[in-house]
Every structure is written in structure tokens, then in C-alpha cells.
C-alpha positions in Angstrom: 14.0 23.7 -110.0 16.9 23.0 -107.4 17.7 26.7 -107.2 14.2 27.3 -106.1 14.0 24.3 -103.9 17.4 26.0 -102.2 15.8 29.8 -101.9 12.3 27.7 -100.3 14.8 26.4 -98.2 16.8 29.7 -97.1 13.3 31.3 -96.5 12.2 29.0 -94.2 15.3 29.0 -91.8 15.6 32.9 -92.3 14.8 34.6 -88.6 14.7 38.7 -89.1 17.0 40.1 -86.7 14.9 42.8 -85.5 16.6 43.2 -81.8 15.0 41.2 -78.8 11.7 40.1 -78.7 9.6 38.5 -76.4 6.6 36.6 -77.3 7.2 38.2 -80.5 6.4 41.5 -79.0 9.4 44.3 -79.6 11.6 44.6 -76.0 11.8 48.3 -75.3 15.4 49.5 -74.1 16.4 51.7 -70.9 17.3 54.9 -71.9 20.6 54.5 -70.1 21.4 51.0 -69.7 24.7 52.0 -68.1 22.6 53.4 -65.0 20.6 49.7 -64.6 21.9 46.2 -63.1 20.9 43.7 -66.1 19.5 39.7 -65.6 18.7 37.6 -68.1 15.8 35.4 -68.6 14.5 33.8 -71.6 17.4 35.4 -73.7 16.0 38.9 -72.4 18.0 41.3 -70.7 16.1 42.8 -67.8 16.8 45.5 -66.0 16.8 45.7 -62.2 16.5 48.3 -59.8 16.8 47.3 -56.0 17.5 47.7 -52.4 18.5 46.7 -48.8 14.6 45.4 -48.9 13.4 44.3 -52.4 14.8 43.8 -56.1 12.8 45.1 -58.4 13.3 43.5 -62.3 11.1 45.1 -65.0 11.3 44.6 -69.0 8.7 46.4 -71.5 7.2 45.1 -74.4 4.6 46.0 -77.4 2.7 44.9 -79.9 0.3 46.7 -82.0 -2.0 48.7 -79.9 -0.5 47.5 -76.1 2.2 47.9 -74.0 3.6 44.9 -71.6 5.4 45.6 -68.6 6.8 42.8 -66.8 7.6 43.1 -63.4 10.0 40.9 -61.0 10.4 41.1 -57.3 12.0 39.9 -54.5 11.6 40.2 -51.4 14.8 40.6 -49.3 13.1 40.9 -45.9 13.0 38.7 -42.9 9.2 39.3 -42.7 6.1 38.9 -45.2 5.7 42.1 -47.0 2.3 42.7 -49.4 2.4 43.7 -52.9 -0.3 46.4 -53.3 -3.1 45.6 -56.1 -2.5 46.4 -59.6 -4.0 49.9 -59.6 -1.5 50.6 -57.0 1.7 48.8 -57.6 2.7 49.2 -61.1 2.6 52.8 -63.0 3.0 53.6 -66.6 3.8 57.3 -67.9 4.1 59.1 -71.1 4.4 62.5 -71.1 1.9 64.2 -72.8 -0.2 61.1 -74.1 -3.1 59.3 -72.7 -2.2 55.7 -71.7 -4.8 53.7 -69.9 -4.5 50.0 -67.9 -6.2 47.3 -69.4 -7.4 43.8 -68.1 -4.5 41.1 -68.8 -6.6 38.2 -68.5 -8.9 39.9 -71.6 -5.9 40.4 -73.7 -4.9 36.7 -72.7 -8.4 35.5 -73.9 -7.6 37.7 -77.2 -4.3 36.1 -77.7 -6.3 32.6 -77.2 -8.8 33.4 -79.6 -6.1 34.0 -82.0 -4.5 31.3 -81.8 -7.6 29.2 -83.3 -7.7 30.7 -86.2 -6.7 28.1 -88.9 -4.6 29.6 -91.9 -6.3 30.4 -95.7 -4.2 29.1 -98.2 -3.9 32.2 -101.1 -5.3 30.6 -104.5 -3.1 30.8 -107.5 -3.2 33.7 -110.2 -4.5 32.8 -113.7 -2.2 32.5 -116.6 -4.0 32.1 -119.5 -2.1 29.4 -121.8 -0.1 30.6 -124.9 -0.8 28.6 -128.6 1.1 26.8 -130.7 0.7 25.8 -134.2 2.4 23.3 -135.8 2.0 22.7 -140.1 2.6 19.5 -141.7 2.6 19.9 -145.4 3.6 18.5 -148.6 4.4 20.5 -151.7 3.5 18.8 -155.5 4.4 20.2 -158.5 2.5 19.4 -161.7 4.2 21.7 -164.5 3.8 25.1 -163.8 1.6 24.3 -160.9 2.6 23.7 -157.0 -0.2 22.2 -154.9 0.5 22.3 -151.1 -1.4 20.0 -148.5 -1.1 19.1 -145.2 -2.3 19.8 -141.7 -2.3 22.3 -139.1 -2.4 21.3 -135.4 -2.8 24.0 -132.4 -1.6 23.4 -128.8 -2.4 24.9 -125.9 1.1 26.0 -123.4 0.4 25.7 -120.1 3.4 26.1 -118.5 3.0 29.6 -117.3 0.2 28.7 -115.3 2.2 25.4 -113.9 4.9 28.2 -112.8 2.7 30.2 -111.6 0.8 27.1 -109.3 4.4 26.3 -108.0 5.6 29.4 -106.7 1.9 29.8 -105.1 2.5 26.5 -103.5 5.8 27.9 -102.1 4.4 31.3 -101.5 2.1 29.2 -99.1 4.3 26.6 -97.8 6.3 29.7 -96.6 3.2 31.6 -95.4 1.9 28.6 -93.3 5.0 28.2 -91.7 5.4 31.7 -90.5 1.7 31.4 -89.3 1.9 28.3 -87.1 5.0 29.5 -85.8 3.0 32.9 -84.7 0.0 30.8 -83.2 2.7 28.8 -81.1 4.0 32.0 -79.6 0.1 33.1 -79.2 -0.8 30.4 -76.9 2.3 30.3 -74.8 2.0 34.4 -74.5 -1.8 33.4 -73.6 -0.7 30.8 -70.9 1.8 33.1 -69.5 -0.3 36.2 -69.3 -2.9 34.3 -67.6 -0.6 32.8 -64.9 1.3 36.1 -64.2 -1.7 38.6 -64.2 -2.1 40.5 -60.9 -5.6 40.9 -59.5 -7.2 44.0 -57.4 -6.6 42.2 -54.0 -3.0 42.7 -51.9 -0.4 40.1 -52.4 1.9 38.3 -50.0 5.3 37.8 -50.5 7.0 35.7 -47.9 10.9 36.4 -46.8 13.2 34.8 -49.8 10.1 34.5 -52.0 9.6 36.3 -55.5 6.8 37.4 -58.0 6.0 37.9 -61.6 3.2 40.4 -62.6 2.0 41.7 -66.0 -0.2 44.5 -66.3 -1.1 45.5 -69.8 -1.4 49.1 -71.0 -3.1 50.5 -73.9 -2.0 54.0 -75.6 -5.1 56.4 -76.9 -3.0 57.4 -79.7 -0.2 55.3 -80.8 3.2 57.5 -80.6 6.8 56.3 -80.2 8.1 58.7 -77.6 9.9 58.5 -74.2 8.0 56.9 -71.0 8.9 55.7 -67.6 7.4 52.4 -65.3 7.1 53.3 -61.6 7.0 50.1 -59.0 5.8 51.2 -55.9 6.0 48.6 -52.9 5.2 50.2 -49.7 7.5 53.5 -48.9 9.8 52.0 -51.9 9.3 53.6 -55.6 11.6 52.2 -58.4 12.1 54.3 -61.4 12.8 52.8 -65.6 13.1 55.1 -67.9 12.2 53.9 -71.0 13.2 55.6 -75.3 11.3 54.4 -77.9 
């Protein structure tokens, strides 16, 4: 029992160390990190590209079907510049593969709907029970002659399926906790996507001031290969190269 009160234990503080995440999405690297200036934010290095007129931050993410690209930037002007619409501003490219631009605020709805979902407890196997019988007899002897007597009794084991109800329990007790962690992250992804997603219309950014976009892209067929984010503000373009 205490051994595998310890292992419930271990498994519940265990975190895999699968390289950054955010919003439990996968962080996709720079292909040469050496060529980038890096921030951090959130325990996420970004990488930055900028100029004598804006700074441009970008960081990449996925999940199962989409591609996140996160977007940063400041304006170092002494006059109001406009951040084109979506369409306009923020480019993804993959050689070779058809990749689309969805709506943000529908993938934030997604993530929302998600969230709700409450989590189904997996029901124990059966076990059937193992018998035992147990005699009780006395032996009498009259001359040649033994007589025996006595009683049998037959009990049913149960044990197996007590085991196996406990380490459902844990099984459970461990599943639950990995799903209400992921529903946390779903509604703070959610929240964030929704206050961060650019519209169609041009954008202001005052002198000093700086912005956080999200535009969400989707990939026709799902294929790990290189791809590049283009920002284009005005008569500025800045490059990331991305390696998957």
C-alpha cells in the first residue's frame, strides 16, 4: 500500500519535459537562433527582429491541426504608425504545402467549448472472484472400519477485484488531474486569444506604444517541414525562419 501511495504521488508531480510550451502548444525554434535577438516572456524565449523604426517579437506554436504565431511590436517612431489588417500584416509560408489563415476568435470559442467538458471517470475491469474450500472432518474408527464426517465450506476471494477497483481509482485520480490541469490552460489560451486577435480594419500604434496579435493558421495536410513568418509594417518586412 505505501509504495503505491508514493508512485500516486510521483505521478502526480511528474511534468514531461518535452521543451517549451506555451499554452500547452509545442514552441517552434528559429532555425538559427544565433542570427535572432531573444526576450523572454512567460518563460518563452522570443525572438526579435527590429529596426531604427519598429521591433518586431514573433514566437510559433501548434497543436494538433493549427499553427499560432504570436506577434510583438513596437513602435519606435515619434509619430502614429498603422498596423495593416490581418490579411496584410502577418504571413505564413511552407514551401510546398497548402497553409490557410483561420479566424482566431473561432478557435478561441473552440478552446472555450472545451473547456466545459466535464471529465468521465473509466469504470473498473471485472475480476471474477477465486474459491476457496475449506473441510472440517473427523475420522472414527470402528474395527476395520474408518468413518469420516464433517463439513465443507466454500468462500468466495475477492481481492483481485478490490486490486483491481484501487488501481482504477488511482488510474482516475491521475487522469482527472491531468484533465483539469488541461481545461485551466484551455480557458486562459481562450481568454488570451480573444484579447489578442487582430481584426480586418488598420490599427494605430501611437509613438512608445506596442501590440500583441495572433493569427491562427491551419495546414491542409499536416507535415513537419521548414517554414518562415513574414511581418510586414509599411515599407518594413521582417523575416523568421522557422525548422520543425
Amino acid at each position: 500500500m505505501k509504495r503505491i501511495l508514493v508512485a500516486l504521488c510521483l505521478l502526480l508531480a511528474m511534468h514531461p519535459a518535452l521543451g517549451a510550451d506555451r499554452f500547452g502548444r509545442q514552441v517552434i525554434q528559429v532555425s538559427d537562433p544565433k542570427s535572432y535577438e531573444v526576450v523572454k516572456r512567460d518563460d518563452v524565449n522570443y525572438a526579435v527582429r527590429s529596426n531604427e523604426r519598429f521591433s518586431v517579437e514573433c514566437l510559433v506554436y501548434r497543436g494538433r491541426e493549427n499553427y499560432y504565431v504570436e506577434v510583438n511590436v513596437l513602435n519606435r517612431t515619434n509619430a502614429p504608425v498603422t498596423l495593416p489588417a490581418l490579411s496584410n500584416f502577418i504571413n505564413f509560408d511552407k514551401p510546398g504545402y497548402t497553409v490557410q489563415r483561420i479566424d482566431t476568435m473561432e478557435v478561441a470559442k473552440r478552446s472555450a467549448l472545451a473547456a466545459g467538458v466535464r471529465f468521465t471517470p473509466t469504470p473498473p475491469p471485472y475480476v471474477p472472484p477465486t474459491y476457496n474450500t475449506t473441510v472440517n472432518a473427523t475420522a472414527t474408527t470402528y474395527g476395520n472400519q474408518t468413518n469420516i464426517s464433517g463439513t465443507a465450506t466454500t468462500r468466495a476471494d475477492n481481492s483481485g477485484q478490490a486490486g483491481a477497483n484501487f488501481g482504477n481509482a488511482v488510474g482516475n485520480a491521475i487522469a482527472a488531474h491531468r484533465f483539469y490541469k488541461a481545461q485551466r490552460t484551455e480557458v486562459a489560451f481562450s481568454h488570451f486569444l480573444a484579447a489578442h486577435v487582430q481584426t480586418d480594419l488598420d490599427t494605430a500604434l501611437a509613438p512608445a506604444e506596442s501590440r500583441s496579435i495572433v493569427a491562427t493558421f491551419e495546414q491542409s495536410k499536416p507535415k513537419k517541414k521548414p517554414f518562415m513568418v513574414t511581418v510586414a509594417i509599411g515599407t518594413d518586412t521582417f523575416r523568421f525562419d522557422y525548422k520543425e
